[in-house]
N, C-alpha and C positions, 0 to 999 in steps of 0.2 A: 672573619668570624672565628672567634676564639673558644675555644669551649677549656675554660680552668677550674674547673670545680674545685676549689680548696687553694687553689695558688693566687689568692689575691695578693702578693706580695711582688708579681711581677711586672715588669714592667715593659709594655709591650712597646710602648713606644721609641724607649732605648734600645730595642731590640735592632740588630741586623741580620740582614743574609748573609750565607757564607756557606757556597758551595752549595746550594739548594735548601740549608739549614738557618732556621731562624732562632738568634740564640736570644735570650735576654739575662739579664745581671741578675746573679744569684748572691744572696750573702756570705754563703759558705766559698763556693766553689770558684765563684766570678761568673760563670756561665752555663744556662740551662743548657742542654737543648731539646729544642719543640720538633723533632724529628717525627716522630711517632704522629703527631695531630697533624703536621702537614700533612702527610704519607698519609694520614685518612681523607684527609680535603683533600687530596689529588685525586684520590680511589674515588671518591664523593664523587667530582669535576668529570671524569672518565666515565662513571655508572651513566652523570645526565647528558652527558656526550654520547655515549652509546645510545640512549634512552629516543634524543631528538633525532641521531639518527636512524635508528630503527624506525621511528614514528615518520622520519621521512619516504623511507624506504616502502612503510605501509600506506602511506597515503599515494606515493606516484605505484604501488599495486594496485589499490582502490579505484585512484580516474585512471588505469588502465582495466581496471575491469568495469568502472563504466561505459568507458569508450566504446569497450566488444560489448557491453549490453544493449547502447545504441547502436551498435551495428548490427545486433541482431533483430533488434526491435525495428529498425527500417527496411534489412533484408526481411523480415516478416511482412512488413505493411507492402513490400512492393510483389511478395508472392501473392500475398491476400489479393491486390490489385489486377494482376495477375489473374486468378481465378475468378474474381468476377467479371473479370473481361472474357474469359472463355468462356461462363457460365452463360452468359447474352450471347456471344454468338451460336452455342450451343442449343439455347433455349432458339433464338431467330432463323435455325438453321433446322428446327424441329418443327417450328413453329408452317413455314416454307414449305417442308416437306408434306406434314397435315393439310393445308391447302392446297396445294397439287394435286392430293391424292383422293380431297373432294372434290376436286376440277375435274379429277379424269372418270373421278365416281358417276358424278351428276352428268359428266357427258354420255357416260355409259346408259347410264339407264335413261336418259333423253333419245338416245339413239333407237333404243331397247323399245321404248313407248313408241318412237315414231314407226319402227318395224311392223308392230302390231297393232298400229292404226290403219298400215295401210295393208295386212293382212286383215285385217275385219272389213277394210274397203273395198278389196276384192272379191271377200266373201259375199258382202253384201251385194256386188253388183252383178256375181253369179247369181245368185240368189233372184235378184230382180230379173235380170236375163232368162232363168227358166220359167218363171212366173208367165211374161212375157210371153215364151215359146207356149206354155202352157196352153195360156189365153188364143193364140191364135191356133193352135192345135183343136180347141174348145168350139172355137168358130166358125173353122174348115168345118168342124167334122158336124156343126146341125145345119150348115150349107147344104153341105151334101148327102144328109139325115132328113132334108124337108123339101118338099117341093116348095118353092117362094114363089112368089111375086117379087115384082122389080121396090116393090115399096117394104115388103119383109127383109129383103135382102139391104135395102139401103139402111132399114132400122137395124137389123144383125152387126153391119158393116160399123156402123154410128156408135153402136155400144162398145165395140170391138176398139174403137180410136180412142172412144172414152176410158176404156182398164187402160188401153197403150200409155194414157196422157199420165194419168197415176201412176201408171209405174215409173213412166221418166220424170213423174215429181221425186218419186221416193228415191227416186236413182242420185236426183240431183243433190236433194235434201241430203243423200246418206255423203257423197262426197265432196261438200261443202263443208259437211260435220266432221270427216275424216281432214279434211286440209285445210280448218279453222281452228 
């Protein structure tokens, strides 16, 4: 590539080299020389030589920093992976602990109900018990309040088995209800 702006007169093709110099045939002199225009086309050759490799230099920077961005981006995905695996045992291990602690709840207050079922079932069967004593206290005392006959006495007696049988209904009844 020649650049002669105004030297159409020479003749490139007769030119040689000589010593890094390309001369060609002059009219006056016998020989140019093109010293200067090589020495820019080296300088030229040299800029796109630096140029490609610089552009090498930038591109093996380039896939070395996407390499580290894939690396960072799969160290991400495996931390991410990571945490949601601890976040399920986390949550399963919250979840466990909640259950348990309506296990030991609802046993508690099952325990809690049966205590005062069978505190109401005692009660109740003091209850029926003094009744009971009552009635026969009730009994005695128009026994030995009235002068009887053997046929007032059997009927006294009769009514007397009769409240007894009620009351060990009610007795039954409450402790049936109490252990049902």
């Amino acid at each position: 590539m020649l650049v002669a702006a105004g030297l159409t007169d020479i003749n490139v093709a007769a030119g040689r080299l000589d010593h890094g110099h390309l001369r060609a045939p002059d009219r006056r002199a016998g020989q140019v020389r093109l010293g200067p225009i090589l020495q820019m086309i080296e300088t030229r050759e040299k800029t796109i030589a630096d140029a490609i490799e610089s552009a090498k230099r930038e591109r093996a920077e380039a896939e070395k920093a996407a390499a580290e961005m894939r690396a960072a981006l799969e160290k991400a995905r495996v931390e991410a992976a990571e945490m949601v695996r601890k976040n399920q045992q986390e949550v399963a291990a919250a979840k466990a602990e909640l259950i348990e602690h309506a296990r030991k709840e609802s046993e508690e207050l099952l325990k809690q109900a049966r205590a005062t079922i069978e505190e109401e079932r005692r009660a109740a069967v003091a209850e029926l018990r003094s009744q009971v004593v009552d009635l026969a206290i009730e009994a005695a005392g128009r026994l030995l309040a009235t002068q009887m006959d053997e046929k007032r006495q059997r009927q006294l007696i009769e009514e007397y088995l009769e409240k007894l049988a009620q009351g060990s209904a009610r007795l039954a009844a409450a402790e049936s209800a109490a252990t049902g």
